[in-house]
LOPA-817330 format. One record per atom (N, C-alpha, C, O): residue in three letters; x, y, z. Coordinates in steps of 0.001 Angstrom, whole numbers, padded with zeros to 6 digits, always signed. Example, Ala and Ser with C-alpha at 12.3 -4.5 7.8 and 13.67 -1.06 7.14 Angstrom:
LOPA-817330
ALA+013190-005690+007800/ALA+012300-004500+007800/ALA+013200-003300+007800/ALA+014236-003319+008465/SER+012850-002250+007080/SER+013670-001060+007140/SER+012900+000030+007870/SER+013409+001138+008039/
end
This chain:
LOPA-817330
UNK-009891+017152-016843/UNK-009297+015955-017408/UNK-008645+015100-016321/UNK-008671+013876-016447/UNK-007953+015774-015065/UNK-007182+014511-014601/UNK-008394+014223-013262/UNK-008104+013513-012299/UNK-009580+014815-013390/UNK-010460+013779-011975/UNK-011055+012741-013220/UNK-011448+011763-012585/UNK-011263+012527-014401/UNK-011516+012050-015661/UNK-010380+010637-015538/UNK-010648+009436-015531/UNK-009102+011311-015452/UNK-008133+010371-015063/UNK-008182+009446-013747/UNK-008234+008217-013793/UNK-008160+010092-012753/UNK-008433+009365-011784/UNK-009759+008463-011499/UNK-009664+007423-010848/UNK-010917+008889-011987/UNK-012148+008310-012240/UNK-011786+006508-012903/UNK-011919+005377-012434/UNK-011335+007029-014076/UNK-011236+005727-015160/UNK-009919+004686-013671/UNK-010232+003564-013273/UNK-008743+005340-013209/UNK-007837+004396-012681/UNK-008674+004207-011609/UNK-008677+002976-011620/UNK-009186+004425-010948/UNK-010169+003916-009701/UNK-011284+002992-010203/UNK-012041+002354-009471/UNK-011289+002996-010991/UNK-012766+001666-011309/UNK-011902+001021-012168/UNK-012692+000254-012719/UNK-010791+000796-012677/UNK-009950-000051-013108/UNK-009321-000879-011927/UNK-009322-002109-011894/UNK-008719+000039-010843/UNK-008337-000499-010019/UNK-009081-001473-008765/UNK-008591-002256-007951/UNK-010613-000987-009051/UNK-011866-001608-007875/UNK-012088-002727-008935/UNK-012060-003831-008390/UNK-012218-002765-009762/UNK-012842-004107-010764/UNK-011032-005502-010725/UNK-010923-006718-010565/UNK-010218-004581-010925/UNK-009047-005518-010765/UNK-008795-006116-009726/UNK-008329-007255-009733/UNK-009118-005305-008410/UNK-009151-005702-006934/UNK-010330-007178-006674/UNK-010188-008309-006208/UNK-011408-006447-007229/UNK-012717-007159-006869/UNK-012531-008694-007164/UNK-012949-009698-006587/UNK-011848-008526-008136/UNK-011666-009774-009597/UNK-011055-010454-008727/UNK-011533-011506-008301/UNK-009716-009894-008252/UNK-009097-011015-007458/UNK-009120-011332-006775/UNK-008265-012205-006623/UNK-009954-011092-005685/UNK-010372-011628-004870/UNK-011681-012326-004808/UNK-011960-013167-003954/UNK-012255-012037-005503/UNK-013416-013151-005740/UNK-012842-014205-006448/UNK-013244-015278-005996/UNK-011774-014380-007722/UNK-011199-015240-008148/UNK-010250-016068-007098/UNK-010248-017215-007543/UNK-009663-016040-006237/UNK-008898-016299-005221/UNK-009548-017219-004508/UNK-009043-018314-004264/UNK-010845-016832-004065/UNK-011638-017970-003668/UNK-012318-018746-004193/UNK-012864-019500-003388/UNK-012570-018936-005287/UNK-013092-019183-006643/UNK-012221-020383-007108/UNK-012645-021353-007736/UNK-011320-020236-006827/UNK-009894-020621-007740/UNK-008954-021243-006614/UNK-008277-022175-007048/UNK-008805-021019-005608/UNK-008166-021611-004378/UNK-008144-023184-004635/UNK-009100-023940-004808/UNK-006611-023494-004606/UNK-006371-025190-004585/UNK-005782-025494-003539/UNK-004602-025194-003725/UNK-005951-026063-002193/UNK-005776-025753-001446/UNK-004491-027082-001375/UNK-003632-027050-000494/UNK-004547-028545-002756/UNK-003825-028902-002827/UNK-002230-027914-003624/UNK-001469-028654-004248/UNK-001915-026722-003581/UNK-000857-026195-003952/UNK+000500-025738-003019/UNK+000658-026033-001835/UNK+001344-025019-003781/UNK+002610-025519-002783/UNK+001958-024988-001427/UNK+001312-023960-001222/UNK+002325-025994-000586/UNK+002021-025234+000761/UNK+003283-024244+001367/UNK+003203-023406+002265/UNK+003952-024468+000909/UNK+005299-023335+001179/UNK+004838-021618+000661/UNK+005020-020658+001410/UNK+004308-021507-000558/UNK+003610-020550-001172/UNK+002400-020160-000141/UNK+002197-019038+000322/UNK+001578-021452+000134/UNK+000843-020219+000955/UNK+000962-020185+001835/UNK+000601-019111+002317/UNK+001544-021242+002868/UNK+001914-020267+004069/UNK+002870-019168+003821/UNK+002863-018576+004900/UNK+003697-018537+003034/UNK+004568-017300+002416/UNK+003004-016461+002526/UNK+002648-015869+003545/UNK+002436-016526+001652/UNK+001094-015845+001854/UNK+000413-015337+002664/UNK+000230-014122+002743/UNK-000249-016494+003662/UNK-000529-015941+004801/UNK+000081-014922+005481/UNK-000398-014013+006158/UNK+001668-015321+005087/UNK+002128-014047+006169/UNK+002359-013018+005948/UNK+002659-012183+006802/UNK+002240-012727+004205/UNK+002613-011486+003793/UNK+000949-010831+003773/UNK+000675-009646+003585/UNK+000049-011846+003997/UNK-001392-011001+004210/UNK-001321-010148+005541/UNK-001696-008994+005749/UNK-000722-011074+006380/UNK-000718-010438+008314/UNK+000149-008964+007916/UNK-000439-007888+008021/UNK+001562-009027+007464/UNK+002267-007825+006797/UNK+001391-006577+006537/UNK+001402-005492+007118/UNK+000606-007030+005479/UNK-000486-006256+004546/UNK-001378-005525+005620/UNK-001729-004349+005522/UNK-001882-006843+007238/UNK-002566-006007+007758/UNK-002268-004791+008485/UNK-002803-003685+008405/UNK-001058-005314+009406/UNK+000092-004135+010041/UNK-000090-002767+009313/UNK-000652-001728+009659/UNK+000553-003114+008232/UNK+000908-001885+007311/UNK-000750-001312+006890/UNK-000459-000181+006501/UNK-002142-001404+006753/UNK-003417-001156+006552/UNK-003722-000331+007460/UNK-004180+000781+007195/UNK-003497-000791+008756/UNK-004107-000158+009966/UNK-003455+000619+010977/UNK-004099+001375+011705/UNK-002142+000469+011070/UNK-001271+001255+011713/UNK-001486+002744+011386/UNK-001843+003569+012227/UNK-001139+003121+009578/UNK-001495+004000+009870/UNK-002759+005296+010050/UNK-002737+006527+010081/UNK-003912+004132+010151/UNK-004510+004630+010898/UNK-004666+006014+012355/UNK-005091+007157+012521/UNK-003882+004715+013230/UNK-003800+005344+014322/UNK-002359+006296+014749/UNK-002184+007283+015462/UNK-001539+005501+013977/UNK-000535+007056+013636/UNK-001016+008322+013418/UNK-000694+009336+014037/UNK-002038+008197+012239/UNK-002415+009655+011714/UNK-003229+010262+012612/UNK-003389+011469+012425/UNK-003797+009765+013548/UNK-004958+010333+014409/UNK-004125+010621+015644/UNK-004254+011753+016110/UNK-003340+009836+016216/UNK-002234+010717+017069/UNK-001416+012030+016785/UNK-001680+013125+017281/UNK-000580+011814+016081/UNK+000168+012761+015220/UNK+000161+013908+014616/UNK+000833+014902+014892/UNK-000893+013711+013474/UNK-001005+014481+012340/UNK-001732+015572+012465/UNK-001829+016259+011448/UNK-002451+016051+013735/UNK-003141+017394+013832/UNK-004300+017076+012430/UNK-004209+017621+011330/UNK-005505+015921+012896/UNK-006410+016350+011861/UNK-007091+017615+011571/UNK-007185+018472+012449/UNK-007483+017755+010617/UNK-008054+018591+010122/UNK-009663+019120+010007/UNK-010210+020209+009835/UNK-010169+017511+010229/UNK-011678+017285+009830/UNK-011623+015559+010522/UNK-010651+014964+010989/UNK-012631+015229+010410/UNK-013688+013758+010585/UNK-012460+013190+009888/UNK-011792+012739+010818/UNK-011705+012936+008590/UNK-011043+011857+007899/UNK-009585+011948+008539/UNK-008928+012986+008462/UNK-009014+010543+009318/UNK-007739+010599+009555/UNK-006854+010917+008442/UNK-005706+010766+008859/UNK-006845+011272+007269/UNK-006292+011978+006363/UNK-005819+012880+005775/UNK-004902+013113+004988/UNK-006913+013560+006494/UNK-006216+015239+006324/UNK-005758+015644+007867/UNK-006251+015953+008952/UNK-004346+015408+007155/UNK-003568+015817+008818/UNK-003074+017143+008256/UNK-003244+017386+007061/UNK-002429+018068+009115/UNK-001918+019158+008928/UNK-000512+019461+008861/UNK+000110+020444+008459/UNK-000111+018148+009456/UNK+001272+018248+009450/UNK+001679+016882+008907/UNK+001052+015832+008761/UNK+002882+017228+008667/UNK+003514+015712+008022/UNK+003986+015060+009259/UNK+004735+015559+010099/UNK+003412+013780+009269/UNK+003641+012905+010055/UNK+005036+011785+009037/UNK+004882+011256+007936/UNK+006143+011760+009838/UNK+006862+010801+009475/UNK+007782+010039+011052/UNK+008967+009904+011354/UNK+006764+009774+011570/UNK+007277+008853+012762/UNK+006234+007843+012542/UNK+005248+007779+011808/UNK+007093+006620+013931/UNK+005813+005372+013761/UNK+006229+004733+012170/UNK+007332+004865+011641/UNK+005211+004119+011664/UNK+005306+003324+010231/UNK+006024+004395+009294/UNK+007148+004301+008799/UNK+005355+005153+009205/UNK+005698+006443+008317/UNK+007190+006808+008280/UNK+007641+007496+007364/UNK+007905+006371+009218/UNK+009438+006005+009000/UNK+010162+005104+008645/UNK+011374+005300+008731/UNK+009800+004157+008264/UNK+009337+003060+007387/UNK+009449+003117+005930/UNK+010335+002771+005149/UNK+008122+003734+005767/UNK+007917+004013+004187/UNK+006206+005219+004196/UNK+005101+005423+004698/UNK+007254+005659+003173/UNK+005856+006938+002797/UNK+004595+006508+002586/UNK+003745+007344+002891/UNK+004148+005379+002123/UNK+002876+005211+001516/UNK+002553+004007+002550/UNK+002627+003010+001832/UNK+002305+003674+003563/UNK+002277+002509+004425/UNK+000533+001403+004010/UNK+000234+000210+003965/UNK-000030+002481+003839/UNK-001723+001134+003395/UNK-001539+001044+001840/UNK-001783-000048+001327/UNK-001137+002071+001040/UNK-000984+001698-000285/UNK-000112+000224-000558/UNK-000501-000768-001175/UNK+001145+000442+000098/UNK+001908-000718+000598/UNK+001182-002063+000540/UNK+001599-002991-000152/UNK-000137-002148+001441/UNK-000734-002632+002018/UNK-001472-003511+001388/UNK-001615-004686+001725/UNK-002080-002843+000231/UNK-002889-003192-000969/UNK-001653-003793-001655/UNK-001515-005015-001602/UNK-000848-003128-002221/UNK-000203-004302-003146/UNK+000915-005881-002062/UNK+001621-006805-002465/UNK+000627-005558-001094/UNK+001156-006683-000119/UNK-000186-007577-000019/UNK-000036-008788-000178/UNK-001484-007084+000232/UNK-002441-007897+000036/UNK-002649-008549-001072/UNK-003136-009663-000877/UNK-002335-008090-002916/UNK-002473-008658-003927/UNK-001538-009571-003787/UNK-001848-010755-003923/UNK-000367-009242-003522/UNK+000465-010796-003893/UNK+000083-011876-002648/UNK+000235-013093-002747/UNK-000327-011334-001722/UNK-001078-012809-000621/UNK-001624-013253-001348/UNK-001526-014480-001350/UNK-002400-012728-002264/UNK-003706-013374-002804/UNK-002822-014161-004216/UNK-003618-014899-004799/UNK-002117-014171-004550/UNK-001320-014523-005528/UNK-000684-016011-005364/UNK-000697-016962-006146/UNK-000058-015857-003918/UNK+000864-016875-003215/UNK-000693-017674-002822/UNK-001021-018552-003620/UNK-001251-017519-002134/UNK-002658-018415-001825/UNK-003465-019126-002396/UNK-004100-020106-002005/UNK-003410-018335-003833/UNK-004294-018880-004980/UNK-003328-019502-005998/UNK-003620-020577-006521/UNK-002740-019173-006152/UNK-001438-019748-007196/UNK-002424-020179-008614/UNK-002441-021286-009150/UNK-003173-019023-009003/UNK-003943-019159-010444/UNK-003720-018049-011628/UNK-003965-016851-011488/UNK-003375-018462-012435/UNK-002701-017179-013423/UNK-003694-016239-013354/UNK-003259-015087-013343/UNK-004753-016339-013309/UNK-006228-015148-013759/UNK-005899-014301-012196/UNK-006022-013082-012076/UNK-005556-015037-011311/UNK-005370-014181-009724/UNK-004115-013258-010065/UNK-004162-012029-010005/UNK-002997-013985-010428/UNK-001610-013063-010629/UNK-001917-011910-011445/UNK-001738-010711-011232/UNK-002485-012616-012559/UNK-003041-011035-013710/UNK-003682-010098-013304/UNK-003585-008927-013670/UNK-004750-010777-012105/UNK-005640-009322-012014/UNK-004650-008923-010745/UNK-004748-007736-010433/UNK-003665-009743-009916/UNK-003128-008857-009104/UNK-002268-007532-009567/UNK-002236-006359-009194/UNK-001541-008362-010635/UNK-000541-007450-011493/UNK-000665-006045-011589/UNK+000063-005082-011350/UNK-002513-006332-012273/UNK-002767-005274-012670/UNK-003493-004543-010986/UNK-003218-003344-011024/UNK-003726-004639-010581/UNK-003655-003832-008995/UNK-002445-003412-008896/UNK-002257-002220-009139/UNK-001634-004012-008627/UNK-000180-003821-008198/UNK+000028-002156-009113/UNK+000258-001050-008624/UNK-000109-002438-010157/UNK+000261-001297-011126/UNK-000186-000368-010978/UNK+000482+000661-010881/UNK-001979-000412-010879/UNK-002463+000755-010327/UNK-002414+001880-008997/UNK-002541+003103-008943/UNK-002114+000591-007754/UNK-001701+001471-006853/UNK-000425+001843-007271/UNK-000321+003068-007205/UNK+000476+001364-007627/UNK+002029+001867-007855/UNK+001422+003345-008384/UNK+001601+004135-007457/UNK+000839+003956-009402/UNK+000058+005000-010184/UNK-000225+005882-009057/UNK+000111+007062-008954/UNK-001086+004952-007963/UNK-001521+006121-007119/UNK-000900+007224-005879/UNK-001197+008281-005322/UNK+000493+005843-005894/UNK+001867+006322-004493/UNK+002668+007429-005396/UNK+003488+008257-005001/UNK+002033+007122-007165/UNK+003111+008629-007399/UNK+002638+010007-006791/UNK+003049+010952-006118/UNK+001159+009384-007656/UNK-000003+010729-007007/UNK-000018+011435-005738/UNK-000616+012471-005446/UNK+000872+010571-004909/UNK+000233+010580-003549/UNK+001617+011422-003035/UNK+001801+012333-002228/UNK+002567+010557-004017/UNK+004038+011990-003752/UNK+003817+013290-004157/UNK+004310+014161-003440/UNK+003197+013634-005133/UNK+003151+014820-005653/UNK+002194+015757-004384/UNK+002474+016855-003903/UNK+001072+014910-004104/UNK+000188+015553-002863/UNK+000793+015725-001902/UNK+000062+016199-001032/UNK+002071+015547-001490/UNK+002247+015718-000788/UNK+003322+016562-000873/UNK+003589+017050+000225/UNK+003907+016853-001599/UNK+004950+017960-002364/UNK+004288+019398-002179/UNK+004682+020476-001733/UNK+003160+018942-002697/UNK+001797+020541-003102/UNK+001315+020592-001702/UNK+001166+021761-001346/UNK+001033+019758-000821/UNK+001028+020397+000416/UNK+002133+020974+001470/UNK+001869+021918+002214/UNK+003352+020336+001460/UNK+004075+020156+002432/UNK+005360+021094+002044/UNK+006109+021796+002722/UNK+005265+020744+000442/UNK+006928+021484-000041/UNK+008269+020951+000005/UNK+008577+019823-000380/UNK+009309+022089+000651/UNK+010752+021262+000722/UNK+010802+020239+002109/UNK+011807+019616+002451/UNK+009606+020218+002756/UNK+009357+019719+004286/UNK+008598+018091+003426/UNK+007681+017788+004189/UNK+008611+017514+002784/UNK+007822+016545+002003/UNK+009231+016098+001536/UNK+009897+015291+002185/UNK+009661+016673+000356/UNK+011350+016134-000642/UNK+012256+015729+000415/UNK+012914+014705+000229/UNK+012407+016453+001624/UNK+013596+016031+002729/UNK+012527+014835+003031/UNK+012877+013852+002378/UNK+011497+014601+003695/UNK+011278+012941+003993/UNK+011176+011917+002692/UNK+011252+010689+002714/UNK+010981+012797+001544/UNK+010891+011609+000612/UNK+012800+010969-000029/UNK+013135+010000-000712/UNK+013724+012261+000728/UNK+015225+011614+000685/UNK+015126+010883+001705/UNK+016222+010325+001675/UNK+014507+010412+002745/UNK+014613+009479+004189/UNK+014212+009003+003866/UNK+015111+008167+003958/UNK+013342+008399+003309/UNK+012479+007037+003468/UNK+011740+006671+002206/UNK+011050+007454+001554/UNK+011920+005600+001972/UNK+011297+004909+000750/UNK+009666+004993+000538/UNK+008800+005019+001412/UNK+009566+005014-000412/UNK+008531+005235-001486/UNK+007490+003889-000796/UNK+006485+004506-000444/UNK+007299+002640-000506/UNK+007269+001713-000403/UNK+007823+000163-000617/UNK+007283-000870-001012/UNK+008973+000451-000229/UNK+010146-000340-000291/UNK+010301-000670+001285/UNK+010792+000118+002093/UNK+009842-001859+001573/UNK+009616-002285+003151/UNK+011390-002927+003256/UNK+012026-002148+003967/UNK+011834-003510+003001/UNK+012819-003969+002966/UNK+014286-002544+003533/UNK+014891-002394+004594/UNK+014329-001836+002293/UNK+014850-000584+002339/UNK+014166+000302+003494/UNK+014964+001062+004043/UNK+013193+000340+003845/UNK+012830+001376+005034/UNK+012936+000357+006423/UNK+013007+000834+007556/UNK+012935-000706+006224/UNK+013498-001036+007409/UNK+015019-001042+007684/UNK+015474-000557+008720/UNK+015714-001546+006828/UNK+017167-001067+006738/UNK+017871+000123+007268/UNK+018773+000076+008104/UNK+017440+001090+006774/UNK+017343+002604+006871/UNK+016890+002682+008717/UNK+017657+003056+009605/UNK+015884+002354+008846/UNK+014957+002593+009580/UNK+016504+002625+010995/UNK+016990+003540+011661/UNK+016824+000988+010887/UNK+017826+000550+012147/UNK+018846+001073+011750/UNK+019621+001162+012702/UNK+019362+001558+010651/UNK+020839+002384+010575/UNK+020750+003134+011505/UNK+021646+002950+012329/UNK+020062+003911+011750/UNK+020065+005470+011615/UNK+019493+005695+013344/UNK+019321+006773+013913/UNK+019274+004247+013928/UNK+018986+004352+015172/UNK+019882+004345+016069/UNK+019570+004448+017255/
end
């Protein structure tokens, strides 16, 4: 039942994604606030940082496991990852609202919304995976550092330096 679950939120979440961004360009007025999208633009550049960084964090760091920078062996929480736990999930819902601020079209906000929601769904998932791998070594970084709260993990981030 729950790869059943995850099945149905992953093609909810690829069709909501798809939507908005094909709607985005579709729908782009390029007479709209320009304050909004340049806000946009920059929370897309944000979106990219946070996409690809940790990338190469995890491939330094994390003692892979296999071919996918993903399966690391150890918990990596330096670099972005001190920051915030979920850094490309982040990423995705920082990319939906670019696309939000850029397009400024209700059908873009809706299908971002509904992205937004779904990854939010998947950073729970992604706590628990990491609970079931890691243990009380996972709960102590998930008391350090935010969930994906960029604001709060940067805060945190310079306290504590």
């Amino acid at each position: 039942m729950q790869s059943r679950k995850w099945w149905n939120k992953g093609i909810g979440l690829t069709i909501a994604a798809i939507g908005q961004i094909v709607c985005a360009f579709l729908l782009y007025d390029p007479a709209a606030s320009a304050m909004k999208i340049n806000i946009g633009w920059g929370v897309m550049l944000v979106s990219a940082v946070f996409g690809w960084l940790p990338i190469f964090t995890f491939r330094r760091k994390g003692e892979i496991a296999d071919k996918s920078y993903v399966s690391t062996t150890v918990l990596v929480d330096s670099g972005v990852y001190q920051i915030v736990r979920h850094p490309q999930y982040l990423a995705g819902i920082l990319f939906s609202l670019s696309l939000m601020l850029l397009c400024q079209h209700w059908l873009v906000i809706a299908l971002g919304a509904i992205s937004t929601a779904l990854i939010y769904l998947d950073i729970r998932e992604a706590d628990q995976e990491g609970i079931d791998k890691f243990g009380d070594e996972y709960r102590a970084y998930m008391q350090r550092v935010p969930r994906a709260n960029i604001l709060l993990g940067i805060i945190r981030y310079f306290s504590h330096e």
